[in-house]
One Martini backbone bead per residue (centre of mass of N, CA, C, O) as a GRO file, in nm:
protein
  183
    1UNK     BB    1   6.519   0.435   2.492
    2UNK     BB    2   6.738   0.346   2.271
    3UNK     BB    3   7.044   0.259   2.213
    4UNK     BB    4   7.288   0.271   2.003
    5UNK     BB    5   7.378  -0.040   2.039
    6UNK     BB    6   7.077  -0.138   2.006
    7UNK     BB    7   7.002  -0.026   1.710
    8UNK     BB    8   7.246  -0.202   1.579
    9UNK     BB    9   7.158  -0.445   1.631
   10UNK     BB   10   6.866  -0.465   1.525
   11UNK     BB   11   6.968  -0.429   1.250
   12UNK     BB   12   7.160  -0.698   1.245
   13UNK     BB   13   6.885  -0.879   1.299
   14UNK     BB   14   6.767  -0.856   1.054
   15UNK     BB   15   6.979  -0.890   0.816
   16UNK     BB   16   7.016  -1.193   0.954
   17UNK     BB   17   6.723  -1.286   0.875
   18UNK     BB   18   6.711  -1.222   0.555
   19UNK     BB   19   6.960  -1.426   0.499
   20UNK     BB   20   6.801  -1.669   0.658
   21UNK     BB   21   6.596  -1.659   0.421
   22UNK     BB   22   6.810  -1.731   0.189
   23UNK     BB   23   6.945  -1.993   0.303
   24UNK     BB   24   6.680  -2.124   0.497
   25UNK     BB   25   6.369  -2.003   0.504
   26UNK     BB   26   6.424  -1.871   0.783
   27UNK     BB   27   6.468  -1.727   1.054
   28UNK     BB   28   6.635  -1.621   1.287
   29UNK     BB   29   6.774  -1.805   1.570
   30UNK     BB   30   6.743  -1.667   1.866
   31UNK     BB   31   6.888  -1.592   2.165
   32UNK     BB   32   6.818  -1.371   2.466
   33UNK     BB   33   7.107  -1.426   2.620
   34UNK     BB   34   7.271  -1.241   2.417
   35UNK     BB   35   7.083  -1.024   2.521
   36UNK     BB   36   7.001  -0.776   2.648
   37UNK     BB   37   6.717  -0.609   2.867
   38UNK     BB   38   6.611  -0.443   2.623
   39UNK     BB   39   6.574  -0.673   2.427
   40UNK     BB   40   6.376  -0.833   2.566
   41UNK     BB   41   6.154  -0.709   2.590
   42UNK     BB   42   5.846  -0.629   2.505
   43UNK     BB   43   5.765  -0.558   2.174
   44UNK     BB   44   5.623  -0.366   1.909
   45UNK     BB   45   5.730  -0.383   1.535
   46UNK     BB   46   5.842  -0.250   1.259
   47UNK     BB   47   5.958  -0.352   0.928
   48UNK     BB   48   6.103  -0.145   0.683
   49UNK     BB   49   6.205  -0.222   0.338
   50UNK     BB   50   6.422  -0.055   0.100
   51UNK     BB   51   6.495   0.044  -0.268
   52UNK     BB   52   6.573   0.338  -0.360
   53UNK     BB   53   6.305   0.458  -0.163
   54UNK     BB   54   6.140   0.171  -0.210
   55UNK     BB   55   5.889  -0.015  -0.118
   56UNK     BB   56   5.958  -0.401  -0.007
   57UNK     BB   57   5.864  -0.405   0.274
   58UNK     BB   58   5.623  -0.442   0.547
   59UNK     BB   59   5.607  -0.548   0.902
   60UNK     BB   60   5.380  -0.580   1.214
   61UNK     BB   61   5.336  -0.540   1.523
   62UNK     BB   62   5.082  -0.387   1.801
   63UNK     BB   63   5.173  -0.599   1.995
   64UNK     BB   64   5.308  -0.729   2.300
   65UNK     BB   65   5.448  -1.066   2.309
   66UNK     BB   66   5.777  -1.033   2.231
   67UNK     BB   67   6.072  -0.991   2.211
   68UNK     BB   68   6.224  -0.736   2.043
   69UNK     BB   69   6.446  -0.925   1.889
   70UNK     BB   70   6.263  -1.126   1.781
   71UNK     BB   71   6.034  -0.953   1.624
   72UNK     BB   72   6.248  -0.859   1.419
   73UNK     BB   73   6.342  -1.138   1.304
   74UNK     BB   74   6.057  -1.154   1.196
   75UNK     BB   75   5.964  -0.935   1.045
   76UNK     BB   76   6.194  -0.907   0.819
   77UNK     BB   77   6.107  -1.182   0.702
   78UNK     BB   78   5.809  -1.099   0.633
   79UNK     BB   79   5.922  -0.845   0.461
   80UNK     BB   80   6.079  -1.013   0.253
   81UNK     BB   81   5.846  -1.292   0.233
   82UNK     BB   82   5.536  -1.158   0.294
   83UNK     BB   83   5.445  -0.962   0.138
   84UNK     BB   84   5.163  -0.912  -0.028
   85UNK     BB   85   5.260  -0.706  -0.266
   86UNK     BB   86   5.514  -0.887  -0.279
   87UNK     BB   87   5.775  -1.052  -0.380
   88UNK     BB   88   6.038  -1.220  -0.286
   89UNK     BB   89   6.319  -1.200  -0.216
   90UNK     BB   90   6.603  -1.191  -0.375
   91UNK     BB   91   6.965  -1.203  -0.417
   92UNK     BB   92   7.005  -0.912  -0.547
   93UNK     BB   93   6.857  -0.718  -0.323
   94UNK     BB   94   7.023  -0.751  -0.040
   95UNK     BB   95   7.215  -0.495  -0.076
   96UNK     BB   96   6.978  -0.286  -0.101
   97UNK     BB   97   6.928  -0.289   0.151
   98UNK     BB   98   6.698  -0.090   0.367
   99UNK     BB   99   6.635   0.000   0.725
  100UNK     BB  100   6.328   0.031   0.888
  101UNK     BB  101   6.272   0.071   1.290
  102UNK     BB  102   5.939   0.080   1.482
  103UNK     BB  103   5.924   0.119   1.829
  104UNK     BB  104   5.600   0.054   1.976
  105UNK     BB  105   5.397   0.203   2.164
  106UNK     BB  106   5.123   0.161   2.343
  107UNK     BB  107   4.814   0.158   2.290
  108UNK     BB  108   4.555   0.444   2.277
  109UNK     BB  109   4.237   0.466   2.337
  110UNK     BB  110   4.019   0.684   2.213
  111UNK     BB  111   3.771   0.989   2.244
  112UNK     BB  112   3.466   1.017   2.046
  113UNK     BB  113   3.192   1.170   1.887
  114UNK     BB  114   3.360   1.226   1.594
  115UNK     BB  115   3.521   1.311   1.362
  116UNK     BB  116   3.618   1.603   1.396
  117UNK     BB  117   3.715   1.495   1.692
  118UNK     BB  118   3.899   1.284   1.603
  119UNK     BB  119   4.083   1.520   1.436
  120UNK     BB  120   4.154   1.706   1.675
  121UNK     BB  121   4.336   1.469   1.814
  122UNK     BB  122   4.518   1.445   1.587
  123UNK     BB  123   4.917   1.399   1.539
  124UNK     BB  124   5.112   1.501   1.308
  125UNK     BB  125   5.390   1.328   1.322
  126UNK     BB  126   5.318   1.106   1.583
  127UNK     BB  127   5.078   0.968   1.508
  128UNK     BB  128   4.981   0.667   1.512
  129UNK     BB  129   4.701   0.423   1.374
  130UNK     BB  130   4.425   0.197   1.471
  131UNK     BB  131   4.144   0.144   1.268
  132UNK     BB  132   3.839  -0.029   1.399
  133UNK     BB  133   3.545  -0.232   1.217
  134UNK     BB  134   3.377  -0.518   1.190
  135UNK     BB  135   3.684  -0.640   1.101
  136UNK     BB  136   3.797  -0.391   1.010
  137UNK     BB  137   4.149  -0.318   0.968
  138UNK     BB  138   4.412  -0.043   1.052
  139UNK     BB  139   4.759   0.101   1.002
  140UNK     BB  140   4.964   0.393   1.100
  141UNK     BB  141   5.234   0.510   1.072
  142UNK     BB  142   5.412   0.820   1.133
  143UNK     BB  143   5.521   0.806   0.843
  144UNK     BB  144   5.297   0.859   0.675
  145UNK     BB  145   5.279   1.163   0.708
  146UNK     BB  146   5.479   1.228   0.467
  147UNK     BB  147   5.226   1.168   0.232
  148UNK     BB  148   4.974   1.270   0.470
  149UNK     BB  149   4.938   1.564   0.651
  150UNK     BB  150   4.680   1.541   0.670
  151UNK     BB  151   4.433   1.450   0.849
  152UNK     BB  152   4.205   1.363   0.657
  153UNK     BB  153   4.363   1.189   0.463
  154UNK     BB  154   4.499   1.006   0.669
  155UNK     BB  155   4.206   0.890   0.769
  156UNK     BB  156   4.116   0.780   0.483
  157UNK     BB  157   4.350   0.588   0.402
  158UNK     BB  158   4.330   0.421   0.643
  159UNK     BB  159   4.024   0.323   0.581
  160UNK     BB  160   4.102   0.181   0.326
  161UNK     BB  161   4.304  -0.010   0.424
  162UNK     BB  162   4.145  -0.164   0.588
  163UNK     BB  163   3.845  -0.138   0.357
  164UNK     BB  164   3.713   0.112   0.355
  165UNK     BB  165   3.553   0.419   0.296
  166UNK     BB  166   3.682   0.689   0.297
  167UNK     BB  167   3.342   0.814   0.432
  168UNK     BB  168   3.350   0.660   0.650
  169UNK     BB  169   3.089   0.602   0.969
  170UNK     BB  170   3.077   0.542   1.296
  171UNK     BB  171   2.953   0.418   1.624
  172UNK     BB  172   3.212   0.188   1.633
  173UNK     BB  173   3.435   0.314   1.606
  174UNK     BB  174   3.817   0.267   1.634
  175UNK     BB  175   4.045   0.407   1.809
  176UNK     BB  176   4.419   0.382   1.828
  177UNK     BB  177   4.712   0.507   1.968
  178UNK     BB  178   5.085   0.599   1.892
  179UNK     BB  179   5.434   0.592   1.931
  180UNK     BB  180   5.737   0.593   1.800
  181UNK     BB  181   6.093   0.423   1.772
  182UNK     BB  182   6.325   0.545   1.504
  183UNK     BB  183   6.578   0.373   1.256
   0.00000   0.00000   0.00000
């Protein structure tokens, strides 16, 4: 768990990378040895960015590879300007964005022998999930579960997302959960 002042900080170095793109046109430049030791440690996250509660871009890491102030400030900069979903944020919407970060934990890989019994194992509203098979990936935040509540959809779009038919099944599907902590 991170402390109120580091989850301070860490929308503080978002919204400073969002302007630092609309600026500089790339993200802020971090120097990690002015943040904490918790800030440091390598962590996986999302950015999501929001605009009157409709998402304007998500983007995010699922494995840990870099200190977790530097992952933010990537990310921020990602979801504003690279989600291919939006155009680039133009400079009249930075002051609506809502910021929207979830610092996951390492993901564990599932074992299943069927479907059923893979809906039977997942937690809706706490499992985030990464599901891939044969080059195809996708992953749903926690938060997804807002929108997706049963288990069947939220598996179901999550294969969309991927790229897969809603009632895909192989004997060679991954999955792999996690769960984050939001703020």
């Amino acid at each position: 768990m991170l402390s109120d002042g580091d989850r301070k900080v860490l929308k503080e170095v978002a919204c400073r990378s969002v302007l630092s793109g609309l600026e500089h046109h790339r993200p802020l430049d971090v120097d990690i040895g002015e943040y904490s030791d918790s800030l440091r440690q390598k962590r996986a996250t999302f950015v999501t960015l929001n605009i009157d509660g409709n998402l304007r871009g998500c983007i995010g890491t699922l494995e840990a590879y870099r200190p977790l102030v530097v992952d933010i400030a990537h990310n921020a900069y990602a979801a504003a300007f690279s989600d291919p979903r939006f155009p680039p944020l133009g400079p009249a919407e930075y002051e609506q964005l809502d910021y929207h970060i979830s610092v996951l934990s390492d993901t564990s890989p599932m074992q299943f022998d069927s479907e059923a019994d893979l809906l039977s194992q997942i937690r809706p509203g706490i499992d985030g999930l990464v599901l891939e098979d044969n080059g195809y990936r996708g992953t749903f935040l926690p938060s997804v579960w807002e929108q997706l509540p049963e288990r069947e959809a939220f598996l179901a779009h999550l294969k969309q997302k991927a790229g897969l038919p809603a009632s895909y099944w192989s004997d060679t599907l991954k999955v792999s959960r996690y769960t984050v902590e939001s703020f």
